[in-house]
C-alpha positions in Angstrom: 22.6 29.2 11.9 24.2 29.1 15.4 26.9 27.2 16.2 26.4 23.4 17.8 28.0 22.9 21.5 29.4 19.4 22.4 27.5 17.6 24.8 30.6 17.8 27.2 30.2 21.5 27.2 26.5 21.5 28.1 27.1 19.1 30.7 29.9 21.2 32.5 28.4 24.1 32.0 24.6 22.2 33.4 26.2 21.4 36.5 28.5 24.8 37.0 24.8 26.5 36.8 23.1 24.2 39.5 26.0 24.7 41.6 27.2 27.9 41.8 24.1 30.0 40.5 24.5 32.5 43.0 27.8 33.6 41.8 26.4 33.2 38.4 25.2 36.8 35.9 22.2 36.9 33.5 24.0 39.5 31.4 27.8 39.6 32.1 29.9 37.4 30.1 33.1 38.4 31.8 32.1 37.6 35.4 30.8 34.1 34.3 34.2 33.3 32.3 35.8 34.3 35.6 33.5 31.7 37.5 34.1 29.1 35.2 37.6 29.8 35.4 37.6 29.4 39.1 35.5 26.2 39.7 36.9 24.4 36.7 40.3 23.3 35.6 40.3 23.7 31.6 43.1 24.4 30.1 42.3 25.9 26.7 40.8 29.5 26.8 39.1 28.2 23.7 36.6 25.9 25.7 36.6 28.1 28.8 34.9 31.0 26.7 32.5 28.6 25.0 31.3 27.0 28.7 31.0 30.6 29.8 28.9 31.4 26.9 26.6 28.7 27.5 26.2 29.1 31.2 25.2 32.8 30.2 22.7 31.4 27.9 21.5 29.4 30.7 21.0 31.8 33.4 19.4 33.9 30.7 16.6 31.0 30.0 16.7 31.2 34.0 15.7 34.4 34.1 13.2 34.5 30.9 11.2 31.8 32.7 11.8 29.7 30.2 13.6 26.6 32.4 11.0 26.2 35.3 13.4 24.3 37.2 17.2 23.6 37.8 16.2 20.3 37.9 14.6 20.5 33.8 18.6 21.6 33.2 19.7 17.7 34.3 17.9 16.1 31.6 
């Protein structure tokens, strides 16, 4: 069984995607940590590593075709 993300880390991670998608990777972890990093101002590398791991997850679900729409990500 996977582990369960807070809703606060969907949501930052949700609206990191819509806006900076073009800086965003489908496959490389360390460049999205680094974006996160950038555009956000957590503190704990603990939480910065699990919003870059979601946003991965993301732009992989992106890129499968299996999220039609940025939009379907606000819900």
């Amino acid at each position: 069984m996977g582990s369960i993300r807070s809703s606060q880390i969907k949501r930052i991670s949700k609206e990191i995607v819509i806006g900076f998608q073009d800086q965003l990777s489908v496959d490389d972890f360390e460049q999205n940590k680094r974006v996160v990093q950038n555009v956000t101002d957590v503190s704990s590398r603990h939480m910065r590593n699990r919003i870059a791991g979601y946003v991965t997850h993301l732009m992989r679900l992106l890129a499968d075709s299996k999220v039609q729409t940025l939009e379907s990500l606000e819900s």
